[in-house]
C-alpha positions, -999 to +999 in steps of 0.1 A: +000+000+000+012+033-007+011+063+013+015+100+002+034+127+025+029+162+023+034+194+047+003+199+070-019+219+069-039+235+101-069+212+085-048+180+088-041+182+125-078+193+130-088+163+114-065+143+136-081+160+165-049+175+176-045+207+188-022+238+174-008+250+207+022+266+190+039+270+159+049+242+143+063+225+108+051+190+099+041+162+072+007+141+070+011+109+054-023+096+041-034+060+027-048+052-005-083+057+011-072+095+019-074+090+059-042+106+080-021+076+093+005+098+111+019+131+116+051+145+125+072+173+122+090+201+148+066+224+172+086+256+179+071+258+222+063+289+234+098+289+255+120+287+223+123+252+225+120+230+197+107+195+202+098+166+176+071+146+178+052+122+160+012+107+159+018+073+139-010+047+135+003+011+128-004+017+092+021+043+095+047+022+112+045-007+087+062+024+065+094+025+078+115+037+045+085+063+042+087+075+081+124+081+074+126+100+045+099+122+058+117+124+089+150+137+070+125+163+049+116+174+086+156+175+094+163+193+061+140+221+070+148+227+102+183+232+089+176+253+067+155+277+088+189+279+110+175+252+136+203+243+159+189+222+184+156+194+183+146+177+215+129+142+213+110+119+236+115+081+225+081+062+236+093+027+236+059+013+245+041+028+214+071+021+191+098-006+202+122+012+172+119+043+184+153+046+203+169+029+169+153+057+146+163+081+168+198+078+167+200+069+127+186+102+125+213+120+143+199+124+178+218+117+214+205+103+243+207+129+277+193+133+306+171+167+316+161+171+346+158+132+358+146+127+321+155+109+291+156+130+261+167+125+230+185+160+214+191+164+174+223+197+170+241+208+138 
């Protein structure tokens, strides 16, 4: 099955039934059938922070090649917007590769504040 990725749109995350608490960049990835089987992308918090984060279905995860090279779109545009600094959560129980994806994308386990966090730097 093939799945089609594009940058979201205020209407995507709506349709999700997520809420736009901050600025953010992100892809939708959408099944033949046109339903949203994950979204991911970069919200800039209202601290100055920016943290990735991802809403995958199991559709979405059976995608793996397709989660990455979005994933490196994401990275590739926070670069080029003079991003310096990404901060992750890895939720092992949701996805058992998470910790894996993390790091082929370029991110370091840390600890923050009796936390684990994963942080992406150029």
């Amino acid at each position: 099955m093939a799945a089609t990725v594009k940058w979201a749109t205020k209407a995507d995350l709506e349709e999700k039934g997520m809420e736009v608490p901050c600025r953010m960049i992100a892809l939708t990835g959408r099944n033949e059938a046109g339903e949203i089987i994950g979204i991911g992308g970069i919200a800039f918090l209202p601290d100055g922070q920016k943290f990735a984060f991802t809403d995958l279905t199991d559709e979405a995860r059976k995608n793996p090649l397709a989660l990455h090279k979005a994933a490196l779109t994401i990275l590739d545009a926070a670069r080029r917007r003079g991003i310096k600094r990404i901060i992750a959560g890895a939720d092992m129980a949701a996805s058992p590769a998470a910790e894996r994806w993390l790091v082929r994308l370029g991110f370091e386990k840390h600890e923050w504040n009796g936390t684990e966090v994963w942080l992406w730097r150029i």
